[in-house]
C-alpha atoms as an extended CHARMM CRD file, in Angstrom:
* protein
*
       132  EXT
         1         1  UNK       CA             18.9970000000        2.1430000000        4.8650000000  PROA      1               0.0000000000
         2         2  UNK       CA             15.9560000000        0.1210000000        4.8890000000  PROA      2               0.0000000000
         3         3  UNK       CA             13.1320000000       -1.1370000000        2.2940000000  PROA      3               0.0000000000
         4         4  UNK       CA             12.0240000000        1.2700000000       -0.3550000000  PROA      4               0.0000000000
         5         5  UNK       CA             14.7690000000        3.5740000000        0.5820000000  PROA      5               0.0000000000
         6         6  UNK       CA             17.3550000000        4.6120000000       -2.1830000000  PROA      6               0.0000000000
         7         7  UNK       CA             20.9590000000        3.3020000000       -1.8680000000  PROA      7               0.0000000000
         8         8  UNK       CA             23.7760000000        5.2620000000       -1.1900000000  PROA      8               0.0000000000
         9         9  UNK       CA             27.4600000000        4.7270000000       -2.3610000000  PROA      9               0.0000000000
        10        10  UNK       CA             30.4550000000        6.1100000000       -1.4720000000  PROA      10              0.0000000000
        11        11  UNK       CA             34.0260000000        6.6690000000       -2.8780000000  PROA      11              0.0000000000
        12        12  UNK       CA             34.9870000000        7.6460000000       -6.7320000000  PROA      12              0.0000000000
        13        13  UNK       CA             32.3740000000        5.3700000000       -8.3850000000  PROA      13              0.0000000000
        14        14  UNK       CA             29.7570000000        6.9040000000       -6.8020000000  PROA      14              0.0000000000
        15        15  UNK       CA             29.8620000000       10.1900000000       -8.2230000000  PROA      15              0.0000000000
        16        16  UNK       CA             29.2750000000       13.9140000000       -7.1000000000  PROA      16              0.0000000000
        17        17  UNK       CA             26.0070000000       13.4470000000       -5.6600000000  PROA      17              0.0000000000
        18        18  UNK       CA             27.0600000000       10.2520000000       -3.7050000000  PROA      18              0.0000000000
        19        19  UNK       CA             23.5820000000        8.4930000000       -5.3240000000  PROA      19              0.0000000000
        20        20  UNK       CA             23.0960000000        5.9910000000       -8.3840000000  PROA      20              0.0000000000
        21        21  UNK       CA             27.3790000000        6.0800000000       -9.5690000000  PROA      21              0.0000000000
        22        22  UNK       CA             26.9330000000        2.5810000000       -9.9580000000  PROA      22              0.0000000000
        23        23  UNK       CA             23.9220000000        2.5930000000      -12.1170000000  PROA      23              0.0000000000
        24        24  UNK       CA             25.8080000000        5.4310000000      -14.1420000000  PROA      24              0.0000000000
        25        25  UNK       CA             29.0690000000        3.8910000000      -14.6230000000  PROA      25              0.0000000000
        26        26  UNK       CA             27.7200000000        1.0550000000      -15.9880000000  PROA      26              0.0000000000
        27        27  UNK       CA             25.3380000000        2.6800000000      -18.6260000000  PROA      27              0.0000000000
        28        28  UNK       CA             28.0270000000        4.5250000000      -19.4310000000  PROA      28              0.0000000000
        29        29  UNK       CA             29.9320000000        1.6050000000      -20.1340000000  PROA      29              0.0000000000
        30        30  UNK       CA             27.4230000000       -0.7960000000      -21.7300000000  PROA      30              0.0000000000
        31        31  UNK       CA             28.9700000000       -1.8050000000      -24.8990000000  PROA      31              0.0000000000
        32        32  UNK       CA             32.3160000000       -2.9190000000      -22.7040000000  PROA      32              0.0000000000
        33        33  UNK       CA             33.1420000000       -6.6940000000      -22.3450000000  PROA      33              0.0000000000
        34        34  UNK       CA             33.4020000000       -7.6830000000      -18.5570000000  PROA      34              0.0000000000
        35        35  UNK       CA             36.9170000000       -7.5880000000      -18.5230000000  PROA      35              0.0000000000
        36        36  UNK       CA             37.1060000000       -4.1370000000      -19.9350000000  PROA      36              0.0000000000
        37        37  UNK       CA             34.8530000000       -3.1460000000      -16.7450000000  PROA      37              0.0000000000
        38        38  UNK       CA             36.2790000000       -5.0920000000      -14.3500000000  PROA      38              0.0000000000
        39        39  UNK       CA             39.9400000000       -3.5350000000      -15.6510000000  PROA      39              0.0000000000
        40        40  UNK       CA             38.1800000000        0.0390000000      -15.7760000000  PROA      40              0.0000000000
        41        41  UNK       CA             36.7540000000       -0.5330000000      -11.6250000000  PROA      41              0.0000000000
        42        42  UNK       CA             40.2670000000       -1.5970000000      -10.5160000000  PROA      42              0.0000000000
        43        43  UNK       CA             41.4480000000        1.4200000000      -11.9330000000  PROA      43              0.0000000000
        44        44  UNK       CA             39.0870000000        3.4600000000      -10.3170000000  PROA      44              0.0000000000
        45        45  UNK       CA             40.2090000000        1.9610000000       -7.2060000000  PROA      45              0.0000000000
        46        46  UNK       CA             37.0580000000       -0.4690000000       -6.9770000000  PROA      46              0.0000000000
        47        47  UNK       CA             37.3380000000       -3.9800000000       -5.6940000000  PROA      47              0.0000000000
        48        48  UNK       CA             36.2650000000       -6.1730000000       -8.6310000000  PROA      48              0.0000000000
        49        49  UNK       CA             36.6070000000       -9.5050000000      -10.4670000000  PROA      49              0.0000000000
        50        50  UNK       CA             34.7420000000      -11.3110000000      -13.4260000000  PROA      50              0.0000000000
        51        51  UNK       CA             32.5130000000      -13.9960000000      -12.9540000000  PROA      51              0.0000000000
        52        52  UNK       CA             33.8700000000      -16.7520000000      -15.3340000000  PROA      52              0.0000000000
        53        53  UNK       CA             32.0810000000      -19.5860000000      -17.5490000000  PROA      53              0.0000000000
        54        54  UNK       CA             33.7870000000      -22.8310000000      -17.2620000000  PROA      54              0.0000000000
        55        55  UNK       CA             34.9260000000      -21.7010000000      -20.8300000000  PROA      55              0.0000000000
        56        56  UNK       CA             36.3890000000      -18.4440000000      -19.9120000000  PROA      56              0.0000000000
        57        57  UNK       CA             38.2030000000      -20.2460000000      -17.1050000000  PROA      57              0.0000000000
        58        58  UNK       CA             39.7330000000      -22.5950000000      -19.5360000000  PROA      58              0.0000000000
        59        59  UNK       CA             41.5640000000      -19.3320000000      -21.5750000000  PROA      59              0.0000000000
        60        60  UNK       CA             41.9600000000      -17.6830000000      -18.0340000000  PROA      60              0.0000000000
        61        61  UNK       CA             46.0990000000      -16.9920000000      -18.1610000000  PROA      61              0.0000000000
        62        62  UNK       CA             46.9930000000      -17.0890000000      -14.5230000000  PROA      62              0.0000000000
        63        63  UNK       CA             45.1230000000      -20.7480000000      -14.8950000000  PROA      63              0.0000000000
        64        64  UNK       CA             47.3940000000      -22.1950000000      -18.1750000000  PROA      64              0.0000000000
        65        65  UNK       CA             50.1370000000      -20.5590000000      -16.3510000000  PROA      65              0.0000000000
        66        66  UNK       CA             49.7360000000      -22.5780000000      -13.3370000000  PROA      66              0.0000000000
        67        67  UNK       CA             48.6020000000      -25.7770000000      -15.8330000000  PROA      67              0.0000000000
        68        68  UNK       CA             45.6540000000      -25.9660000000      -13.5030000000  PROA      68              0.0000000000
        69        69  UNK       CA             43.6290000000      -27.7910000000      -16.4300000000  PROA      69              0.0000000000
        70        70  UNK       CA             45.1650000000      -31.2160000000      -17.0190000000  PROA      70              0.0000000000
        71        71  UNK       CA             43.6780000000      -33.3260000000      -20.3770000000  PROA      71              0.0000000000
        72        72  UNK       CA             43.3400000000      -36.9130000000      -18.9850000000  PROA      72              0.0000000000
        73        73  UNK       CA             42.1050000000      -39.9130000000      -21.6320000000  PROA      73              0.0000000000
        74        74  UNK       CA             38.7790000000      -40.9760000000      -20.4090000000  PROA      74              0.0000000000
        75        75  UNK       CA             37.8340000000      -44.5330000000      -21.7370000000  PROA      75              0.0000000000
        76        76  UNK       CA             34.3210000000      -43.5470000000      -23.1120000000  PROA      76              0.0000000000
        77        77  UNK       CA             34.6890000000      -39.6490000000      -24.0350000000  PROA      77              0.0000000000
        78        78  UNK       CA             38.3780000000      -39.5250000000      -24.9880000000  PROA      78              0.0000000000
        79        79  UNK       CA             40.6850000000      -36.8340000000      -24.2040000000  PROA      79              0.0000000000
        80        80  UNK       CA             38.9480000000      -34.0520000000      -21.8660000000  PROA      80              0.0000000000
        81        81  UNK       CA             40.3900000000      -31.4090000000      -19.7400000000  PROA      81              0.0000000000
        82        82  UNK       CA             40.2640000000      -32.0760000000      -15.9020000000  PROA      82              0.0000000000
        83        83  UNK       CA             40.6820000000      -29.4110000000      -13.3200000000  PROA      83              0.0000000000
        84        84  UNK       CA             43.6170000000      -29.4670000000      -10.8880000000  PROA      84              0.0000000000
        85        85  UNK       CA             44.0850000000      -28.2780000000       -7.2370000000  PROA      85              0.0000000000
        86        86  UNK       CA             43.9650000000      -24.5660000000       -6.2810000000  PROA      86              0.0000000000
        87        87  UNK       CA             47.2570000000      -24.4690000000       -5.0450000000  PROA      87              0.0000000000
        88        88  UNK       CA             50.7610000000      -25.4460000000       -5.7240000000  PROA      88              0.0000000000
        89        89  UNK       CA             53.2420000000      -27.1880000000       -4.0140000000  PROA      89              0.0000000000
        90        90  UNK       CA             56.8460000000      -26.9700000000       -5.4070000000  PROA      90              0.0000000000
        91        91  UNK       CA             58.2990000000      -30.4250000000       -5.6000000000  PROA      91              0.0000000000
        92        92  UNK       CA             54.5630000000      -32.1100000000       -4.7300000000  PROA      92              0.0000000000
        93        93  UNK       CA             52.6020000000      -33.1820000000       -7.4500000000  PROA      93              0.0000000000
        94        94  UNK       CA             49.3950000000      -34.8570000000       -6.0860000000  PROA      94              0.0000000000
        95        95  UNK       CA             47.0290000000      -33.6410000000       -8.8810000000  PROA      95              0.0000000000
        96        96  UNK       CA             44.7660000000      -36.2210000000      -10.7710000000  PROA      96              0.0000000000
        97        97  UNK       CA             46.8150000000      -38.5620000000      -12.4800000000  PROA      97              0.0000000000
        98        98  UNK       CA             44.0990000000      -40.5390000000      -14.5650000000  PROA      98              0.0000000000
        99        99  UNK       CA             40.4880000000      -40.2700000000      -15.5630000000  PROA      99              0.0000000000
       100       100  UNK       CA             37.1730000000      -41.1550000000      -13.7680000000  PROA      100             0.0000000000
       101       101  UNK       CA             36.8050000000      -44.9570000000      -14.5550000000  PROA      101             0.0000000000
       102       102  UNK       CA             33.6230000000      -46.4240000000      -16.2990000000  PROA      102             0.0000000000
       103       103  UNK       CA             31.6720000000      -48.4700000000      -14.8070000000  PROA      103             0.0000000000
       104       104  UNK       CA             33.4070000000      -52.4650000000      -14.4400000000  PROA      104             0.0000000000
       105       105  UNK       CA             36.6090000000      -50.5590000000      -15.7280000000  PROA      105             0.0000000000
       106       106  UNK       CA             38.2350000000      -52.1670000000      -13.5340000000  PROA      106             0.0000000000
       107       107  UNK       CA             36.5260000000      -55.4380000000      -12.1740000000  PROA      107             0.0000000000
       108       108  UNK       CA             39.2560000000      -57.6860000000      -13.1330000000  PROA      108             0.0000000000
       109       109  UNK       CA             41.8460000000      -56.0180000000      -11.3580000000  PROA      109             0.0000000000
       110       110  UNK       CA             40.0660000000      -55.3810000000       -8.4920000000  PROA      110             0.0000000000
       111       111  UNK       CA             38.9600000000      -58.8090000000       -8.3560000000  PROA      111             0.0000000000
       112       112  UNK       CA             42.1180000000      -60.7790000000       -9.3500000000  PROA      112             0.0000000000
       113       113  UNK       CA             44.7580000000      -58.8040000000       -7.7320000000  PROA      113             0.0000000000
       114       114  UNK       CA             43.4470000000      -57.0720000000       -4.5550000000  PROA      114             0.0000000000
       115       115  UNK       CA             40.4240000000      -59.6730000000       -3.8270000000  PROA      115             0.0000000000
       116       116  UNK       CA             42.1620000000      -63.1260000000       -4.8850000000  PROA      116             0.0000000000
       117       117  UNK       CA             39.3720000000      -64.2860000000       -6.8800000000  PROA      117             0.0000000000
       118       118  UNK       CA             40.1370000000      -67.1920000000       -8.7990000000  PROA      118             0.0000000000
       119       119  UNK       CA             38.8700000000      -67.1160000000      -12.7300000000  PROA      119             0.0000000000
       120       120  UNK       CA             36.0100000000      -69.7720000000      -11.6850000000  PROA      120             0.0000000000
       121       121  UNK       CA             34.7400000000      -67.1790000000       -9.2560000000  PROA      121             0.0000000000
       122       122  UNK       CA             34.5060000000      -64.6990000000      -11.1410000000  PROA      122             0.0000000000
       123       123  UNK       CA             32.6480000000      -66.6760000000      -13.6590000000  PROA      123             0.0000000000
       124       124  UNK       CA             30.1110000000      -67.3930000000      -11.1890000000  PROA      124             0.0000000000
       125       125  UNK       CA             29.7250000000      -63.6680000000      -10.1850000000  PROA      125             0.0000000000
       126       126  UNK       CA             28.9620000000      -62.9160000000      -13.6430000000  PROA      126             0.0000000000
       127       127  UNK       CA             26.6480000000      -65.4700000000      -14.1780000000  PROA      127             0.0000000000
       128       128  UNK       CA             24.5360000000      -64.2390000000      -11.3390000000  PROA      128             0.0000000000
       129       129  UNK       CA             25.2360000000      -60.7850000000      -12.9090000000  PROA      129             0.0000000000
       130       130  UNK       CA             26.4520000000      -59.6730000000       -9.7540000000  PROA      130             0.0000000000
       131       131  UNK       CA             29.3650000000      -57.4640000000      -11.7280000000  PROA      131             0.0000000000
       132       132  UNK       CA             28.4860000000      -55.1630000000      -14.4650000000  PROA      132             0.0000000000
């Protein structure tokens, strides 16, 4: 099969002549939501799957079944659904635990506790708007 030349297909969803099944099928079929054809293909013995929006994966059951999505508080946009890990370990849980920090979120910490700046320090890195 090269350039210009017509495809051929093989196996049930091809059809009698073994040419344009496919095509057919899915004329056939038009009015059916993606799901519906992906449902009718497996049935038919045909390899298949649904692309997904990030919306349909969000009402995808395997994925609230496995609590893939996890809603972490974000600082600026509140409450927002995060995505997990693609597997699960039993007894392991090393999924996100908080939200993406803003920007300075957290200076002072950072600072204070793991850097040992004292409170006039900081003060001066602020003043020479070295921190945001």
């Amino acid at each position: 099969m090269g350039p210009g030349q017509p495809v051929r297909h093989s196996g049930r969803a091809a059809g009698a002549s073994g040419q344009a099944g496919p095509a057919r099928f899915f004329m056939e079929r038009r009015p059916e939501t993606p799901k519906e054809v992906m449902d009718r293909l497996q049935q038919e013995g045909v390899p298949s799957g649904v692309v997904q929006r990030s919306s349909d994966l969000m009402q995808d059951p395997q994925l609230k079944h496995r609590k893939f999505f996890r809603d972490l508080d974000h600082i600026e946009t509140g409450v927002l659904p995060y995505t997990g890990h693609m597997f699960n370990i039993r007894g392991y849980d090393n999924g996100l635990r908080f939200a993406a920090p803003a920007l300075g979120q957290h200076n002072e910490h950072v600072l204070k506790e793991l850097l040992g700046m004292s409170e006039d320090e900081i003060t001066e890195a602020i003043i020479a708007e070295a921190l945001e």
